[in-house]
C-alpha positions as CSV (number, residue, x, y, z in Angstrom):
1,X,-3.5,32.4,-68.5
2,X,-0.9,30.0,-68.9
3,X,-0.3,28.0,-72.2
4,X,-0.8,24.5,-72.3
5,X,2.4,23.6,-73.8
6,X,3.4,26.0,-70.7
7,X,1.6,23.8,-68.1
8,X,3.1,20.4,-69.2
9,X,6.6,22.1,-68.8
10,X,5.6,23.0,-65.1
11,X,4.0,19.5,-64.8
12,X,7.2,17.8,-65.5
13,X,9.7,20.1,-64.4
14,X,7.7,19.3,-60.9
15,X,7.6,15.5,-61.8
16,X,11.5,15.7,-62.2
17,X,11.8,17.5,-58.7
18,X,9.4,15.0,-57.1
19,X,11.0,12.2,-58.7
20,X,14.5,13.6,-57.6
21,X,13.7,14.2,-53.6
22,X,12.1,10.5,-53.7
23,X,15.3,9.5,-54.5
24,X,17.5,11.9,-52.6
25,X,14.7,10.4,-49.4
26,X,15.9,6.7,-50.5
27,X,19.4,7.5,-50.3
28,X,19.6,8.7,-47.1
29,X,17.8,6.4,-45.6
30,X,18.8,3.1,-47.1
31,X,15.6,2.0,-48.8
32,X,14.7,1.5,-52.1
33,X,12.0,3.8,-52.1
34,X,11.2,3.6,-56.2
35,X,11.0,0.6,-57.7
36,X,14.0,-0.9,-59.5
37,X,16.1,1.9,-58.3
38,X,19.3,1.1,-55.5
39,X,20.8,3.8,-52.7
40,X,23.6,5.0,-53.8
41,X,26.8,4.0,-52.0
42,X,30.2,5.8,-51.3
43,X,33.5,3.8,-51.8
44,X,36.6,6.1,-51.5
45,X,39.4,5.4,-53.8
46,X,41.6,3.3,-51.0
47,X,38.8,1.4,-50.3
48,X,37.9,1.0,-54.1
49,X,41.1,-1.4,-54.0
50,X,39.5,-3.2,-50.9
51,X,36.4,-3.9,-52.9
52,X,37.3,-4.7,-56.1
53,X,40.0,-7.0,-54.7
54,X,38.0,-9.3,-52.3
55,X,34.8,-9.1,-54.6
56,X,37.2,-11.3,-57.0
57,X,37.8,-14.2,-53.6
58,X,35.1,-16.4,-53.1
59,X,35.7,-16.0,-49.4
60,X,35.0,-12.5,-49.2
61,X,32.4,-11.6,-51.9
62,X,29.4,-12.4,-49.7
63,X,30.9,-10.0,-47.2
64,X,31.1,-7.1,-50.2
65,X,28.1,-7.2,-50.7
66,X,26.6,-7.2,-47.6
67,X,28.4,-4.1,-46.6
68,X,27.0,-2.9,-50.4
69,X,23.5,-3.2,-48.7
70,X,24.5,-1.8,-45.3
71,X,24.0,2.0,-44.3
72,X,27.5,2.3,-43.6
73,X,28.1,1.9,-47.5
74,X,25.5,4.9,-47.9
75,X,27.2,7.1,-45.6
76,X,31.2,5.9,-47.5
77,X,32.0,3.9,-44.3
78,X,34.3,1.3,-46.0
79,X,36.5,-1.4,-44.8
80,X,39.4,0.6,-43.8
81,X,37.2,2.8,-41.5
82,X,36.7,-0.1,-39.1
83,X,39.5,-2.8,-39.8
84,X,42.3,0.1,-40.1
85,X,44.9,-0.5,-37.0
86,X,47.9,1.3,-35.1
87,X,51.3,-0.4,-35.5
88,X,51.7,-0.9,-31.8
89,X,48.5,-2.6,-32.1
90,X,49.1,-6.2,-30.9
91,X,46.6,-7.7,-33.5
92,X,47.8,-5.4,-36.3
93,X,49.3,-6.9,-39.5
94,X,50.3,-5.1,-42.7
95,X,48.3,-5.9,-45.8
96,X,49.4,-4.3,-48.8
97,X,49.5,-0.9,-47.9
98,X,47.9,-0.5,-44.9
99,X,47.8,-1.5,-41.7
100,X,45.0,-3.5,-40.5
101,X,43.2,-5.5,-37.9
102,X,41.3,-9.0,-38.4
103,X,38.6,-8.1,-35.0
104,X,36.9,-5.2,-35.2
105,X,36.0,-4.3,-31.1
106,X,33.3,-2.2,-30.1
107,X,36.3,0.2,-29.1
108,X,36.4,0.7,-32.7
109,X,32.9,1.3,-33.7
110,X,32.6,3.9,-31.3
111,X,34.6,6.2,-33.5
112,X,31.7,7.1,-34.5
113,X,29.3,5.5,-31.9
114,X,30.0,6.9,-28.9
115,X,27.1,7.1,-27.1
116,X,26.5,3.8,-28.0
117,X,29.8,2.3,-27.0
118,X,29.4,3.5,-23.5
119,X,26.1,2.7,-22.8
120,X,27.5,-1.0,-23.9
121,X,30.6,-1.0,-21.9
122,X,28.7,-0.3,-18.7
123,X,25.9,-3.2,-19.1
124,X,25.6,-6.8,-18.3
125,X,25.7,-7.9,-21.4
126,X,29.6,-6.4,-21.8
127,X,29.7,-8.5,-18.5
128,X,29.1,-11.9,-19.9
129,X,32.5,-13.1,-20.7
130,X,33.3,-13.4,-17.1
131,X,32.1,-16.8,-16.7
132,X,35.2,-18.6,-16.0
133,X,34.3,-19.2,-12.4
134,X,30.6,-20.4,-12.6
135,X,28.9,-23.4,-12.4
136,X,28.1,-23.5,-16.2
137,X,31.2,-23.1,-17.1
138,X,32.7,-26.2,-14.6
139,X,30.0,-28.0,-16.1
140,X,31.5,-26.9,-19.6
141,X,35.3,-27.6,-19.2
142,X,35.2,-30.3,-16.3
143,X,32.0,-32.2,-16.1
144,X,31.3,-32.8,-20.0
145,X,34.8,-32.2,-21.4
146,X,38.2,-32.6,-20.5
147,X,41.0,-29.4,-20.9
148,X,44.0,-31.1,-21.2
149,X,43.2,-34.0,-23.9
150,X,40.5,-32.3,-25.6
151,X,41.0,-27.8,-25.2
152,X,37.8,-26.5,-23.9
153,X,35.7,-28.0,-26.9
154,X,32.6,-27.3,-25.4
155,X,33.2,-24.2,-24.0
156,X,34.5,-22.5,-27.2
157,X,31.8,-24.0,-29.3
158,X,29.0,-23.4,-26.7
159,X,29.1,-20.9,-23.8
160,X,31.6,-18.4,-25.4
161,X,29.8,-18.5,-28.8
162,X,27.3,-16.2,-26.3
163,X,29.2,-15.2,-23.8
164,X,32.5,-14.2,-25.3
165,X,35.9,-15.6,-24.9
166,X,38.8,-13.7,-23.9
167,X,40.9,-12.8,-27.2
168,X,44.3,-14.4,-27.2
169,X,46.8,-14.8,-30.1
170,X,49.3,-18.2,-31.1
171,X,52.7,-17.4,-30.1
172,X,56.3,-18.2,-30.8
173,X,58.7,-19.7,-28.0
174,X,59.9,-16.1,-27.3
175,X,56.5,-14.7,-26.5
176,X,56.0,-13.3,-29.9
177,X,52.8,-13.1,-32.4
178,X,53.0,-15.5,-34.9
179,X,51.9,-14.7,-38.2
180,X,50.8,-16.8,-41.0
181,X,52.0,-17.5,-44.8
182,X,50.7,-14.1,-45.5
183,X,51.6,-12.0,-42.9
184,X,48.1,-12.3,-41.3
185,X,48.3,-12.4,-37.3
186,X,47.5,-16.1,-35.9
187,X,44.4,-16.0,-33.4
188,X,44.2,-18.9,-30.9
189,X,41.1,-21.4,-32.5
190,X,40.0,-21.6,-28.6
191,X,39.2,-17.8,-28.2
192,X,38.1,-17.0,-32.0
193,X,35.6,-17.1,-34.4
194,X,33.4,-15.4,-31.6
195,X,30.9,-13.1,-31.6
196,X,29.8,-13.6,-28.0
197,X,28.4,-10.3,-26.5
198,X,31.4,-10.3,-23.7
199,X,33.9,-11.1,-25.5
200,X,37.2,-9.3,-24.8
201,X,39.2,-7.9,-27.0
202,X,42.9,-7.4,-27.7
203,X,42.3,-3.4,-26.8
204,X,40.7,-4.1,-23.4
205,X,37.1,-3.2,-24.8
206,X,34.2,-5.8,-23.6
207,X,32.0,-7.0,-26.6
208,X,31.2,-7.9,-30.0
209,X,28.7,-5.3,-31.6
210,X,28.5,-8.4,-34.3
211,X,27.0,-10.5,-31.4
212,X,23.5,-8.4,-32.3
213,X,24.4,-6.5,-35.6
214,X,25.8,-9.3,-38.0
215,X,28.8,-8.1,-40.3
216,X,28.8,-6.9,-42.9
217,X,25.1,-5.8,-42.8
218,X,25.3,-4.0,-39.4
219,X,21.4,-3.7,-40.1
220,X,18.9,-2.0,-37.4
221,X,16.2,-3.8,-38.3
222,X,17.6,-7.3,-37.6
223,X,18.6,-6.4,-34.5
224,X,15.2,-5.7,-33.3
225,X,14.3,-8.8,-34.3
226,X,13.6,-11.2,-32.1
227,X,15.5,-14.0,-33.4
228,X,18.4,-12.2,-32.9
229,X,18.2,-12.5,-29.4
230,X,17.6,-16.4,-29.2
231,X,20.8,-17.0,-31.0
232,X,21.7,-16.8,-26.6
233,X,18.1,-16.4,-24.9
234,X,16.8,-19.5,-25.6
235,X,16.7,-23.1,-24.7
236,X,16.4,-24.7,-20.5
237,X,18.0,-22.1,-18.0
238,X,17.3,-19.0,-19.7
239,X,14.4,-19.9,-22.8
240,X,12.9,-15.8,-23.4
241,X,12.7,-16.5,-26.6
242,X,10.6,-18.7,-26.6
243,X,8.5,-17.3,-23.6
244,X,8.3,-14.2,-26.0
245,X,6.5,-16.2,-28.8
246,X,4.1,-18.1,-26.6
247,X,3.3,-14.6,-25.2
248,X,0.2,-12.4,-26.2
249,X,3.8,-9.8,-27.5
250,X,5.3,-12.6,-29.8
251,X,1.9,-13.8,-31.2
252,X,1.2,-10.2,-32.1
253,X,4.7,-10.0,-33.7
254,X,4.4,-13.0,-35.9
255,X,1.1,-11.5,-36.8
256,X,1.3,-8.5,-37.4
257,X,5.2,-8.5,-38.4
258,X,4.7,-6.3,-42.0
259,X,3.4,-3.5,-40.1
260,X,6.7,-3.2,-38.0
261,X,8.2,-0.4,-39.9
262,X,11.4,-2.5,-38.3
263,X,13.8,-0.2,-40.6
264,X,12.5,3.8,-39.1
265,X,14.4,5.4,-37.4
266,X,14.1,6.4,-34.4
267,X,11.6,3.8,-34.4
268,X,9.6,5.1,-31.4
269,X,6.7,2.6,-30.0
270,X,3.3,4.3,-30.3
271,X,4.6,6.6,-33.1
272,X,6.6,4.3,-35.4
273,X,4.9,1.4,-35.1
274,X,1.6,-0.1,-32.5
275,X,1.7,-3.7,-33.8
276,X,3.8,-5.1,-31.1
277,X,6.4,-5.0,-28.9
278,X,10.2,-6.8,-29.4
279,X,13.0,-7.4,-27.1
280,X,14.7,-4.5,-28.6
281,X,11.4,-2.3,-27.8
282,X,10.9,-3.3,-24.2
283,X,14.5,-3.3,-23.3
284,X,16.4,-1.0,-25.9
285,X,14.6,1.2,-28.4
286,X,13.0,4.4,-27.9
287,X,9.6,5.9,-26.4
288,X,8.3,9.4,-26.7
289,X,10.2,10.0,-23.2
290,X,13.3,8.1,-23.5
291,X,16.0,7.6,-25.9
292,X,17.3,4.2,-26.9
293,X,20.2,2.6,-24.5
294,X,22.3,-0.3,-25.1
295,X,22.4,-0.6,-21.5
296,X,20.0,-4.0,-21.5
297,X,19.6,-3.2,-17.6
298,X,18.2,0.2,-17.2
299,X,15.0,-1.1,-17.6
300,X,15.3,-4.3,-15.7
301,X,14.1,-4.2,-11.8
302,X,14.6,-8.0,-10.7
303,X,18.0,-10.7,-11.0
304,X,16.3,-13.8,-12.2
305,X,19.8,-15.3,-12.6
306,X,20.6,-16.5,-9.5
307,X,19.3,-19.4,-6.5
308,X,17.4,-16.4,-5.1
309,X,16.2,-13.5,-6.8
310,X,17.0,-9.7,-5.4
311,X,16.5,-6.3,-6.9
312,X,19.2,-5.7,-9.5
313,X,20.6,-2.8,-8.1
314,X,21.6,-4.9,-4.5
315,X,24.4,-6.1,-5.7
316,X,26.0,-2.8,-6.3
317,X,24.7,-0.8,-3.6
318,X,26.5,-4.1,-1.0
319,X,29.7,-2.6,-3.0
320,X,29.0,0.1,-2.6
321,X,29.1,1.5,-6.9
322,X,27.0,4.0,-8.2
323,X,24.0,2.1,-9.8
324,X,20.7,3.5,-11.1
325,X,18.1,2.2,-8.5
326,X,15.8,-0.4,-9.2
327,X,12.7,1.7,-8.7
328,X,14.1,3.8,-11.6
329,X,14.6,1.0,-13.8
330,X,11.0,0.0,-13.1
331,X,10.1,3.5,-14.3
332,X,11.8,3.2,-17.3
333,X,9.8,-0.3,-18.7
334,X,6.8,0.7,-17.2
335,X,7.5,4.1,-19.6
336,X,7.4,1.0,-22.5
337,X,4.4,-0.8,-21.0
338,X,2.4,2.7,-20.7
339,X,2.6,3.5,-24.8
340,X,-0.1,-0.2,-24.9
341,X,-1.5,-0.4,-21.7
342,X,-3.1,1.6,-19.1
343,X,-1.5,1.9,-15.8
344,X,-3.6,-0.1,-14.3
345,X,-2.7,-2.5,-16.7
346,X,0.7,-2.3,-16.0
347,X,0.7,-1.8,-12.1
348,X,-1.6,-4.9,-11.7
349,X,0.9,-7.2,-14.3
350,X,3.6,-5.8,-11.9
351,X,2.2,-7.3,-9.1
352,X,1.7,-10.8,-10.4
353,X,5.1,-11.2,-11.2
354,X,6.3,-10.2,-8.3
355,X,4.5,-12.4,-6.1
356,X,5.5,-15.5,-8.3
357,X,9.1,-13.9,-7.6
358,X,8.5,-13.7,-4.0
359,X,6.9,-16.6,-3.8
360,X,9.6,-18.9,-5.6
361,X,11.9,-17.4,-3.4
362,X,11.0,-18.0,0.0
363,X,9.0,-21.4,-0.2
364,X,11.8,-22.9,-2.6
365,X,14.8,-20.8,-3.5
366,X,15.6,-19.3,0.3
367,X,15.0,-22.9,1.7
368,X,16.6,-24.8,-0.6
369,X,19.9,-22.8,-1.1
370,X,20.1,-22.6,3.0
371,X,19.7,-26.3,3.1
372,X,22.5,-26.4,0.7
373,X,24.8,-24.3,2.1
374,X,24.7,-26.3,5.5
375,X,25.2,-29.4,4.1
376,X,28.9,-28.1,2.4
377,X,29.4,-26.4,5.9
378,X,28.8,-29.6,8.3
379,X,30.6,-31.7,5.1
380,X,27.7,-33.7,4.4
381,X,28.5,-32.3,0.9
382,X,31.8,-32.1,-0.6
383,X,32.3,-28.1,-0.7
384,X,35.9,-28.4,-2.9
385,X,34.2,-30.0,-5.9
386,X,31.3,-29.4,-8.0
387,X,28.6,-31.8,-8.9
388,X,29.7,-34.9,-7.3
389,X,27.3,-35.4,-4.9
390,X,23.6,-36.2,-6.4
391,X,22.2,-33.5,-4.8
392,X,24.4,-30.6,-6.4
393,X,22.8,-31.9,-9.3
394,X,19.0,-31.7,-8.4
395,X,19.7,-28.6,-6.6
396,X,21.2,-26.8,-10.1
397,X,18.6,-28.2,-11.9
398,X,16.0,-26.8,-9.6
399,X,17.1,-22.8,-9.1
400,X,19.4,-23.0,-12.6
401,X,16.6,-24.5,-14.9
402,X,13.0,-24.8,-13.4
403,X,13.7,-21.7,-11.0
404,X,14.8,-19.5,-14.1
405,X,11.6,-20.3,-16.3
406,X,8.8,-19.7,-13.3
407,X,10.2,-16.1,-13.2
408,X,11.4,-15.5,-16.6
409,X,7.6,-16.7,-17.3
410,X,5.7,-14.6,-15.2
411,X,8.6,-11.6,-16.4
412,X,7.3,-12.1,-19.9
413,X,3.9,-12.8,-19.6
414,X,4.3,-16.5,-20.5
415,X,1.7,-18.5,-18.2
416,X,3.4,-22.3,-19.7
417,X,6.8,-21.6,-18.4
418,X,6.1,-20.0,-15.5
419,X,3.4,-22.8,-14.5
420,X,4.4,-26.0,-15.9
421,X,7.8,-25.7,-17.3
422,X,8.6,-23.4,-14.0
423,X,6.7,-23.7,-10.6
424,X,5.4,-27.2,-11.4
425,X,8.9,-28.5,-11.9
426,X,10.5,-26.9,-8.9
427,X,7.6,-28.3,-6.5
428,X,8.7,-31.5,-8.1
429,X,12.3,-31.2,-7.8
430,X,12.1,-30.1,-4.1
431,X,9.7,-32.5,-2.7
432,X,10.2,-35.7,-4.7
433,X,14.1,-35.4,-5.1
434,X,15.4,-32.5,-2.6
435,X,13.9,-33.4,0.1
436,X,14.2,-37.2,0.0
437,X,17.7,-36.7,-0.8
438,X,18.3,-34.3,2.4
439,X,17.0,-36.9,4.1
440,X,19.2,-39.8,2.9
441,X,22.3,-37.8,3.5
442,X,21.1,-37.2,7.2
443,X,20.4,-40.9,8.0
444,X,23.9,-41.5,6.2
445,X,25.8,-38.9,8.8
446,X,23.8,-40.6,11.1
447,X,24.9,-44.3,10.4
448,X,28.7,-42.8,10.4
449,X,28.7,-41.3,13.7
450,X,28.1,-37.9,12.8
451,X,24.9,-37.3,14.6
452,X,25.5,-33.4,15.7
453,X,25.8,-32.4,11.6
454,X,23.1,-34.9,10.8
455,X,20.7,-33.3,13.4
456,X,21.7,-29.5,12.8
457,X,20.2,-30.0,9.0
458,X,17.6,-32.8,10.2
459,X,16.6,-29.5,12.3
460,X,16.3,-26.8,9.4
461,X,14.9,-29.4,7.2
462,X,11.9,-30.2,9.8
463,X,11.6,-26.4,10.2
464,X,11.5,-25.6,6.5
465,X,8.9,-28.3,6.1
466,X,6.9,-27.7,9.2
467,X,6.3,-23.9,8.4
468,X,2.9,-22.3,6.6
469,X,4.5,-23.0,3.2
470,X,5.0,-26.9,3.2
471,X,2.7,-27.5,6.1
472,X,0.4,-29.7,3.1
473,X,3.6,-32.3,2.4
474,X,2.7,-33.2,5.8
475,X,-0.6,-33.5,6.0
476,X,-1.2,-30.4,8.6
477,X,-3.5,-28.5,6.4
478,X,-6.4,-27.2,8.5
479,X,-10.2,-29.0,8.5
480,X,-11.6,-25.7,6.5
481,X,-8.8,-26.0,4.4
482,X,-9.0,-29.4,3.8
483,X,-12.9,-28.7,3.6
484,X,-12.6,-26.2,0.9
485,X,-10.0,-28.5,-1.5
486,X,-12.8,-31.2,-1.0
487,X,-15.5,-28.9,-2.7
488,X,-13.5,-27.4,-5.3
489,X,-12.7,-30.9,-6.2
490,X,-16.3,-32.2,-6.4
491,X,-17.2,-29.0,-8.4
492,X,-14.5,-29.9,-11.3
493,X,-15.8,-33.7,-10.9
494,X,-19.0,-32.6,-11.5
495,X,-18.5,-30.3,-14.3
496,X,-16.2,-32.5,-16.2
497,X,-18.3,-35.3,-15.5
498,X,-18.3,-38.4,-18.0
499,X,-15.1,-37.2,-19.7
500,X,-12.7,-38.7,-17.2
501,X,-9.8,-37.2,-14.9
């Protein structure tokens, strides 16, 4: 038998190992697992001089201690890891004794991130700085701003604050990188401060990986966050943000937020957490049979970008690229969707939004964009400049705002948007300002003499309006149709009677 002076040395000799692992556990994985304890951080000695150096500037001490709190200090990833720069490098400066860059690319992260990095490179998202020739971006430098009195004001400050300008550096008369006061390298103010998740950068890479993991934290957890993604994915032409809080997903989230274990790793859905689903979990983070991606569009089947919607991989297979088929992408969210939801579940959601996709597109986005595109052929419309005829205008609005919320609503389960924010406001559009506005421009061509290009889009309009689709704006609906509206309305009279229409 053991003595009991002999027990109470086993019992804290196994207290102290206990007590140790708990805190070995915390350190490795970044929490504070014991109460008033910290994870223990690794700052090598050149570094040391970084730190103690800019946690004396005002400027920089917030950063400090972010990066103090980050998992990169935990595993001695310090400041010269990722701002350390090659010579030849054309943003590279010399401070103090080392050689450094201001921007830190994704090029540079993938030192250790790899996988991550080319997953990134290869998506839309490392895409998005290629906006130069859009219609958002006329409307940005031409239509609300002016280039040559005022720089692209609103374009730096608004599209490429998401989209991501293209890097560029202030220069001397000879070509040459100035440099300020201090030997720091001079960016251009019109291409930086930018995060935007396409921006490009002085090495060629595409991206900021600060456009979803904020410096100096670089934390996991906030990028899952939803809020994250509406610094971009919010507001009239592209609003999934806030589709994903009016949806039965978001109100879950908010709910049920505490249980989201949003700092696990690998943070698998079903395993790590059942509360809800985030962006990041639909269209990023792991299931039990698939890894995470930072390719946003393995897992996306449809475009809901454009006037008319087509599967995401047509645009690829026309160019003939290698592309990951659209069926296989479907596979891969419905692999998310499966974790909640039964297939039925999920086969039956997939077939409501894709008749509302179907549907948008051939009673208003097919019509309308042909109707367009024959008016700028018989020059009825100006084709050389952008938005200067009325109807450019209630076209945009119709495919680039109302268009984008139907689907994006019926995408993400958000019934408001895709009915009333979406559909209802593209029936408007077409038939109360499209249409009558087709119409003007044909009698105009008409009072000018140009009767053959008045009557080849008098023609497609009266076909348009004339088939099964829009056969109601005229009144040709059939008597049992008519009959059946009739009853339904007496019905809702009757059941809501007294309270008013």
């Amino acid at each position: 038998m053991l003595s009991l002076e002999t027990k109470r040395i086993i019992i804290a000799a196994l207290s102290f190992f206990l007590l140790a692992a708990l805190l070995i556990v915390g350190y490795i994985e970044g929490k504070k697992q014991i109460p008033g304890t910290e994870p223990a951080i690794v700052i090598s000695d050149e570094n040391k001089k970084c730190v103690e150096c800019h946690s004396q500037q005002s400027n920089a001490r917030t950063a400090v201690q972010q990066w103090k709190d980050s998992q990169h200090a935990i595993k001695g990833v310090g400041c010269l890891e990722c701002h350390q720069a090659e010579s030849g490098d054309i943003d590279a400066f010399e401070h103090y004794t080392h050689t450094i860059a201001t921007i830190v690319s994704p090029k540079d992260c993938s030192r250790c991130h790899k996988k991550e990095f080319a997953e990134f490179q290869r998506s839309h998202h490392a895409q998005g700085g290629k906006i130069l020739g859009s219609l958002d971006n006329v409307l940005a430098e031409i239509v609300e701003g002016h280039p040559d009195m005022f720089g692209n004001a609103v374009a730096v400050s608004g599209c490429k604050q998401c989209h991501g300008s293209v890097v560029e550096f202030i220069r001397d008369e000879e070509g040459n990188v100035k440099k300020d006061r201090n030997g720091i390298v001079m960016i251009d103010p019109e291409t930086w401060p930018n995060t935007g998740i396409g921006r490009v950068n002085p090495d060629g890479s595409l991206g900021s990986c600060a456009a979803c993991h904020n410096r100096h934290y670089f934390s996991v957890a906030q990028a899952r966050e939803p809020d994250d993604c509406g610094k971009c994915h919010l507001g009239p032409d592209h609003p999934q943000y806030e589709i994903y809080r009016e949806s039965k997903h978001g109100i879950n989230f908010i709910a049920h937020k505490d249980e989201m274990n949003l700092e696990v790793r690998p943070w698998i859905v079903g395993e790590d957490y059942i509360a809800a689903p985030t962006c990041a979990s639909c269209h990023m983070s792991a299931t039990p049979n698939q890894g995470v991606t930072h390719d946003v569009g393995e897992r996306i089947s449809w475009t809901l970008r454009p006037p008319v919607s087509e599967k995401i991989d047509a645009k690829d297979i026309e160019a003939g690229r290698e592309t990951i088929p659209w069926q296989k992408r479907r596979q891969n969210m419905q692999d998310v969707c499966f974790q909640c939801h039964s297939k039925q579940y999920v086969q039956n959601f997939y077939q409501q939004y894709d008749d509302v996709v179907h549907m948008y597109n051939e009673k208003f986005g097919k019509p309308s964009t042909a109707i367009m595109k024959k008016l700028k052929a018989v020059k009825m419309v100006t084709d050389d400049t952008e938005f200067d005829d009325k109807i450019e205008w209630t076209y945009f609005y119709l495919w680039h705002h109302e268009g984008r919320r139907a689907r994006m609503g019926a995408a993400m389960m958000g019934p408001d948007f895709t009915q009333w924010h979406g559909m209802y406001e593209v029936a408007d559009r077409f038939y109360t300002e499209f249409v009558p506005e087709v119409r003007e421009l044909i009698d105009e061509a008409k009072a000018h003499g140009r009767t053959t290009a008045a009557r080849e889009v008098e023609s497609m309009l009266n076909e348009t309006l004339n088939s099964e689709l829009h056969k109601w704006y005229l009144g040709k609906m059939s008597p049992e149709e008519k009959a059946a509206r009739q009853k339904a309305l007496e019905e809702f009279k009757d059941r809501y009677a007294g309270e008013g229409e």
